[in-house]
C-alpha positions as CSV (number, residue, x, y, z in Angstrom):
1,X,-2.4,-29.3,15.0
2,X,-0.1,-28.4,12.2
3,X,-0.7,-24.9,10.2
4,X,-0.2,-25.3,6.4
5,X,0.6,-21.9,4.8
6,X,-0.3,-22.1,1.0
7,X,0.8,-19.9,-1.4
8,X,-2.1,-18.7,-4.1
9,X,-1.1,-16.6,-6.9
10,X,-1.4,-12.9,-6.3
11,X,-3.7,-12.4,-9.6
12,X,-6.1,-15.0,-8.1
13,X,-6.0,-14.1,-4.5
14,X,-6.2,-10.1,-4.6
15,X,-9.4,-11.1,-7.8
16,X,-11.0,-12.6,-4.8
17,X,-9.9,-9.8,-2.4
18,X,-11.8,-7.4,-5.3
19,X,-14.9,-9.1,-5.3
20,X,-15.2,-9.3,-1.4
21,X,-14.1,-5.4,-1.1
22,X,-17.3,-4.8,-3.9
23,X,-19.5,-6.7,-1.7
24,X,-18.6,-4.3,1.4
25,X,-16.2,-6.6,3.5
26,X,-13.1,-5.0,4.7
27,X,-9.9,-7.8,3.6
28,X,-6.7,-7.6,5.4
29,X,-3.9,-9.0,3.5
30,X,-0.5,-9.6,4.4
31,X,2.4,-7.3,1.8
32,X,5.3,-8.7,0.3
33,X,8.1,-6.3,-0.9
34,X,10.3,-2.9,-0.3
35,X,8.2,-0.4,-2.4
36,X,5.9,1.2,0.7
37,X,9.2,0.9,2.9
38,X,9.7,2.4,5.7
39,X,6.5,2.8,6.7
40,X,5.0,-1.0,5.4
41,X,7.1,-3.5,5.5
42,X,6.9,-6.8,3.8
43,X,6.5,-9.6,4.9
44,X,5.7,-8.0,8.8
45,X,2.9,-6.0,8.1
46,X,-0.3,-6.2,6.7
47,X,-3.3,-3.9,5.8
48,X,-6.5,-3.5,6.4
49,X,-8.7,-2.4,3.0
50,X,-12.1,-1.3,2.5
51,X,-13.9,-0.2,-0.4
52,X,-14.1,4.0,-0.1
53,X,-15.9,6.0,-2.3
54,X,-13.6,8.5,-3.0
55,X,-9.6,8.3,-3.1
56,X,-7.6,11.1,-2.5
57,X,-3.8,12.3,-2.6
58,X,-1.9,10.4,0.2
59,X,-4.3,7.3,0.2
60,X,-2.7,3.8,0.2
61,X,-4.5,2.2,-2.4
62,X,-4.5,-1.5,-4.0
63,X,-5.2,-0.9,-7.6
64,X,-4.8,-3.4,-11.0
65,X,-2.3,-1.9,-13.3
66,X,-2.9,-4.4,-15.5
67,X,-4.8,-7.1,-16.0
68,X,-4.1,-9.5,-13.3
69,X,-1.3,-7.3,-12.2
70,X,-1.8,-5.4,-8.4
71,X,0.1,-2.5,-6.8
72,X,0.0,-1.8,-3.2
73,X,1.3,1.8,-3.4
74,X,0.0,5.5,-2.4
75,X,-2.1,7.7,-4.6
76,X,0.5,10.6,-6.0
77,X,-1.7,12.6,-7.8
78,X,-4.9,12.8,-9.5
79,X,-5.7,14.1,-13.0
80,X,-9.5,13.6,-13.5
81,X,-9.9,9.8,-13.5
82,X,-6.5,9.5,-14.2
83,X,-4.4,8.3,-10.9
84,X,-0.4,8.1,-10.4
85,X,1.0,5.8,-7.9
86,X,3.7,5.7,-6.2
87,X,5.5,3.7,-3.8
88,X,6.9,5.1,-0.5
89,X,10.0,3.2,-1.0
90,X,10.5,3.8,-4.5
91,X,12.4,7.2,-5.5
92,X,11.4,7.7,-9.0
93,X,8.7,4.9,-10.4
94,X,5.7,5.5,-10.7
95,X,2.2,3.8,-12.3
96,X,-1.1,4.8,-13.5
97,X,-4.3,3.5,-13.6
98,X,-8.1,5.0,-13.3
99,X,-10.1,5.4,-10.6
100,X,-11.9,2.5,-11.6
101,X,-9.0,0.4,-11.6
102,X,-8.3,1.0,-7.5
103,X,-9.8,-2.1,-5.6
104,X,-9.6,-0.5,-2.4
105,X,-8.4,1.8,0.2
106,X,-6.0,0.9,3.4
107,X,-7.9,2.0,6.6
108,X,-5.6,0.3,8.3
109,X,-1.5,-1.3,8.9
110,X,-1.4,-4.1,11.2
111,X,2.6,-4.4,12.5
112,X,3.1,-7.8,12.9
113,X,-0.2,-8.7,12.5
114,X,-1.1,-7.3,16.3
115,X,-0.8,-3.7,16.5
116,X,-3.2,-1.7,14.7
117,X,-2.5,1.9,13.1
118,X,-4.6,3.8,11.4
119,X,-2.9,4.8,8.3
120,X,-5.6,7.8,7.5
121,X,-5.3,9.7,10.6
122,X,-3.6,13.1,10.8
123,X,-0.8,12.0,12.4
124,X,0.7,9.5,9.5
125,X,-0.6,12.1,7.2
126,X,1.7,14.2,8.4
127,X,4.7,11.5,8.6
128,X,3.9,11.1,4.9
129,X,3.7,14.3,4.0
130,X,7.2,15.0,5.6
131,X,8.6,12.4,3.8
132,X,7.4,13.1,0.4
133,X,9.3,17.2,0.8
134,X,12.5,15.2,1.9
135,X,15.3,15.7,-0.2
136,X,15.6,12.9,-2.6
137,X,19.2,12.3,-1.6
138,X,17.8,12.3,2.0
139,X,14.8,10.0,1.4
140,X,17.6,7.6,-0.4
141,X,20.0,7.4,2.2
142,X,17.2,6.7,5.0
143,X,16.0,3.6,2.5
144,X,19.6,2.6,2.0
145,X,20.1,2.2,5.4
146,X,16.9,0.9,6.4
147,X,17.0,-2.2,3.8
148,X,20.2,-2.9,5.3
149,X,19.4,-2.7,8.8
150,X,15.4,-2.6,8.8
151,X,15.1,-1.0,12.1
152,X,12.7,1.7,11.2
């Protein structure tokens, strides 16, 4: 039996991945991309998402920046129903959207598509919180090396 891997457009797939997360079913989907580096990797991981009724600081979110455009990143702050993201990998960019824009809420990274970690408990709060107070230079030389050598 051959396996056929197909690739669908993100704005069409993670549409889809919208509707089922509105009608209660958790989606996993697999990331491409550095920006949540080191702690999702592209093209390894993937996450789990639900539908959560409220977001908070810290939360990995998938949200429409714009129309037919989807960000896998963490929520940086929160301003009323205004909502900064920011990627773990990325030193300086950020985006915004509202609260309604955010399609869901990562309950879960899958390494490799086997091992499941659950990206909301204390203990990768912590990990995240750690790395957010590193030093920018620090937080810069740990990606540099990482997307050379990607062990982390």
């Amino acid at each position: 039996m051959n396996t056929v891997k197909r690739v669908i457009p993100n704005a069409l797939m993670l549409g889809e991945v919208t509707r089922m997360l509105l009608e209660g079913h958790s989606v996993v989907i697999s990331t491409k991309g550095a920006s949540m580096s080191p702690f999702i990797r592209g093209e390894r991981d993937s996450v789990e998402l639900l539908l959560e009724p409220r977001v908070q600081v810290g939360d990995i979110v998938l949200a429409q920046i714009a129309p037919g455009h989807y960000v896998l990143h963490r929520v940086h702050r929160l301003d009323g129903q205004r909502v900064t993201l920011k990627g773990d990998g990325n030193l300086d960019a950020t985006e915004s959207c509202t609260l309604a824009d955010i399609c869901g809420t990562a309950v879960a990274i899958l390494r490799r598509g086997t091992r499941r970690l659950d990206c909301r408990a204390p203990r990768w709060q912590r990990r995240f919180r750690r790395w957010v107070r590193a030093p920018r230079t620090a937080r810069r030389i740990v990606l540099g090396i990482y997307r050379r050598i990607k062990i982390l």
